[in-house]
N, C-alpha and C positions, 0 to 999 in steps of 0.2 A: 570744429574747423581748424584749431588749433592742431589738436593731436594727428590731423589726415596734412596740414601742409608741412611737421615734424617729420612724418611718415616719407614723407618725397623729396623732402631736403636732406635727410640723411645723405644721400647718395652725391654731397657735397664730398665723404673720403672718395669717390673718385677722380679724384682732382690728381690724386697720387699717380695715375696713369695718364701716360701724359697724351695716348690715342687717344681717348674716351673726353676729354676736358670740354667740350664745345657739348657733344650730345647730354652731360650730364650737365652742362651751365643751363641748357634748355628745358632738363626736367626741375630743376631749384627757379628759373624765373617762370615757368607755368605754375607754380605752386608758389611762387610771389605773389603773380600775379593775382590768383585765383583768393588770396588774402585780402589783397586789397580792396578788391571789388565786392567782395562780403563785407568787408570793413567799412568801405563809402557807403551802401547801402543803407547801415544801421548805424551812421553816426551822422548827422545834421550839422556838424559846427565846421563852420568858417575856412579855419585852419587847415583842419583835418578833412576837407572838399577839395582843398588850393593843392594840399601838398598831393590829395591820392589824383587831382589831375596832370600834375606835373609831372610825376611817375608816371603814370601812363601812357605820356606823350612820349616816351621815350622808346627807344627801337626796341630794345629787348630780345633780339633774336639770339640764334643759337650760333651764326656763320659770324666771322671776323667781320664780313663785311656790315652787317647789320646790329652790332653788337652795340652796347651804349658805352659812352664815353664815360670813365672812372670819375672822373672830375668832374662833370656835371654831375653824376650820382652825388658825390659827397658834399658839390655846393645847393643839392637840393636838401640831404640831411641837414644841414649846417643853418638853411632858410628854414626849415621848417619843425627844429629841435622839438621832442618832445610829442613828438606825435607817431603814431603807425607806420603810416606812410614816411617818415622821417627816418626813422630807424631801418624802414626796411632798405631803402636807399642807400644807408650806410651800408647794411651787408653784402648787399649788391655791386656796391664800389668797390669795396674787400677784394671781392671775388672777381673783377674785372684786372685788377690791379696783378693779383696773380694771374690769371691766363693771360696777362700779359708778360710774365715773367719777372713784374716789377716785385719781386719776391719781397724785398727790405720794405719798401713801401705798404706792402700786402701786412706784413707784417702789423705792421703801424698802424692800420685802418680794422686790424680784427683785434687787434687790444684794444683800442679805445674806444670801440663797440661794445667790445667786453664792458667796460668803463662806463658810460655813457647809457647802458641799457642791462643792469643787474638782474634783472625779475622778466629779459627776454624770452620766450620758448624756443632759441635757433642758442643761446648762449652757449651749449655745447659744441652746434657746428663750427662756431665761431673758434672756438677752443682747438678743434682740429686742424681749423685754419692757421693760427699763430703756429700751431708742428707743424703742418707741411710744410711753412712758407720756413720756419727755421730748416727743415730737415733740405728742402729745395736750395737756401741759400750755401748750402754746406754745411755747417751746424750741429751735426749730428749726432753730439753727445748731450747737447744741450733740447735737440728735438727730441730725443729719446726718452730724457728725465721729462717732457711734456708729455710725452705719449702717456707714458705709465701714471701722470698722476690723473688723466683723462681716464684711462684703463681702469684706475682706482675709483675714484669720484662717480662712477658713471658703469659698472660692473653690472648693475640690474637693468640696464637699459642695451640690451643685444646689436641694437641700431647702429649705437654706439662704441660700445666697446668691443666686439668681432672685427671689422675691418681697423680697429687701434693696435687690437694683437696678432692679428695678419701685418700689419705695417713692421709693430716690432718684433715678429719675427723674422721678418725680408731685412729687419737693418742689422741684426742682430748676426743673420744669417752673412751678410753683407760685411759687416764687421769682423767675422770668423770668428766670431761665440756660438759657435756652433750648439753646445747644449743646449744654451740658451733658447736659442733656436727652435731646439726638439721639444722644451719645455711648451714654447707658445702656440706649436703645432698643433701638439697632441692636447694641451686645454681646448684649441678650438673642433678638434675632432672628436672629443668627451662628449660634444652634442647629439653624435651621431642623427645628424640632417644631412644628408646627402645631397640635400636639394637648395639646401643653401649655399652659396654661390662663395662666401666666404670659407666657409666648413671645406669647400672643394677644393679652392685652392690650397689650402692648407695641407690638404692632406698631398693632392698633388707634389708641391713643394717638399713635403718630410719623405715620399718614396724618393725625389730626384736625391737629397742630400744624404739616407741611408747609403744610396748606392755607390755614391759619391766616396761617404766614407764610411763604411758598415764599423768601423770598430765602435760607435757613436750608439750602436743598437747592442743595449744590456739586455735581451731578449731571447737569444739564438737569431734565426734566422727573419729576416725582414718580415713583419707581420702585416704590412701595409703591403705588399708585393699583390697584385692581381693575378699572375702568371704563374700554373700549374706546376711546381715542381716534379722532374722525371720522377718516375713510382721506382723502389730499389729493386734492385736484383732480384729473381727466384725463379725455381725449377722452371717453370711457365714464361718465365719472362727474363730468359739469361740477358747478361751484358756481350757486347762484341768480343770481348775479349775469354770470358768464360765456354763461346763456342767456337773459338780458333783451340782452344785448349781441348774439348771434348772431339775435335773431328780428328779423326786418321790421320796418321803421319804421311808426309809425302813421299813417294817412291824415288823421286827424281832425283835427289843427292842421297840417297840411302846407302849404307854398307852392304855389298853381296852378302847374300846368305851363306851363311860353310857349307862345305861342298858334303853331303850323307856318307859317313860309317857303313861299310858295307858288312853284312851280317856273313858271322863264318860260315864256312862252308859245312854241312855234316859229314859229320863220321861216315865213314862205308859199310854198305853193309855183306853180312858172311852170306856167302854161296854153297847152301848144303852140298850140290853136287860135287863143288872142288875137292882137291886135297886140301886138306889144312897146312896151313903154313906156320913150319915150327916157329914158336919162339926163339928170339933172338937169344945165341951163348948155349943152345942145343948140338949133342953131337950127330953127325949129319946119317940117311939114315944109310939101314948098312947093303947092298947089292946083293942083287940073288940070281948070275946070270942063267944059272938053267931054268929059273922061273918056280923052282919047289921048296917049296916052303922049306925051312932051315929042320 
């Protein structure tokens, strides 16, 4: 019973978002609740009857409007010290007190839970509580040192410590420690669960911040990128610029072409029938007017 209402309370670090705060107060008091009422069942004494009825008369819903009053929580711990139902009340008030924003007060009501109930099975959430509510107040170097010693302490418990090192990667990241950042990322993506919700964002988160600022990625090229990088160049697959280069020059501001060398004319050719025509620097020849030969 134990380990199943650990399992559903975890989802107290959703507190850290500050949309989600009412629906996740609803899954932590149905898993109060469902404590209690195992709890009344097998315990008979007096006390511990008075206090899990008094808890239960209480609203308990998930809406502002039906929500229990923090104060009455605490003055039911406070009447009925030392019992189940006692303590669980105190958590409950914790946790009313921050969605209420009474952050300093929140504050006060999960250390002395702490305090007040050492050998608890939620002692941990309660530990997340004391960070947020410092990290919520402003605080953040002093929420930070709680994260990590939560993160430390608490390492073999995944429940636990994934959404501690999602947080201090968001503050981290938030702070402009950016490696830091990268460090807490990439531990939570070592999981390789895709289907973990914290794993997701995680990884979500380290592609926004690569691109953000890729010099941050000792790697080459983004390895967390989903998106198909263009295939290089080749024969098959020119660039635009490689087929501006391979097509025909254009005519339209082209140089005229030079105008064709006309091929010489041939020689002439000799006419057997003519006379031949002496060479030039010949003496001319000589007259024969009666026509007989010399």
């Amino acid at each position: 019973m134990e380990a199943e209402t650990t399992i559903a309370i975890y989802k107290i670090f959703a507190w850290l978002r500050a949309n989600q705060k009412r629906v996740i107060a609803g899954a932590i008091v149905a898993a109060l609740i469902a404590a209690i009422v195992g709890f009344y069942l097998g315990n008979k004494s007096q006390k511990e009857t008075e206090a899990n009825q008094e808890l239960l008369a209480q609203p308990l819903g998930m809406n502002a409007s039906n929500a229990p009053n923090p104060d009455t929580l605490l003055k039911i711990s406070a009447a009925y010290a030392g019992t189940a139902a006692g303590a669980d009340a105190q958590l409950l008030g914790a946790k009313e007190l921050f969605l209420e924003s009474k952050f300093k007060e929140a504050e006060q009501a999960f250390s002395k839970f702490i305090s007040d109930n050492p050998g608890h099975p939620l002692i941990a959430q309660a530990q997340v509580g004391v960070a947020a509510s410092l990290e919520s107040e402003g605080n953040i170097a002093e929420a930070m040192t709680k994260y990590k010693e939560i993160a430390a302490v608490y390492s073999s418990q995944p429940n636990i410590s994934l959404p501690v090192k999602l947080t201090l990667g968001r503050l981290n990241e938030d702070e402009r420690h950016f490696d830091a950042a990268v460090t807490f990322y990439e531990d939570l993506m070592s999981r390789n669960d895709p289907r973990d919700p914290w794993v997701a964002e995680a990884r979500d988160r380290l592609v926004l911040l690569l691109a953000k600022h890729p010099e941050l990625n000792k790697s080459g090229p983004n390895p967390y990128q989903t998106t198909t990088p263009a295939p290089p160049p080749s024969p098959m697959n020119p660039t635009p610029e490689e087929i501006q280069l391979s097509s025909p020059p254009s005519t339209q501001n082209a140089a005229p072409a030079p105008a064709p060398v006309p091929a010489p004319a041939p020689a002439p050719t000799t006419n057997q029938g003519a006379p031949a025509i002496p060479p030039t620097g010949s003496p001319p020849p000589v007259s024969n007017p009666g026509g007989n030969p010399p």
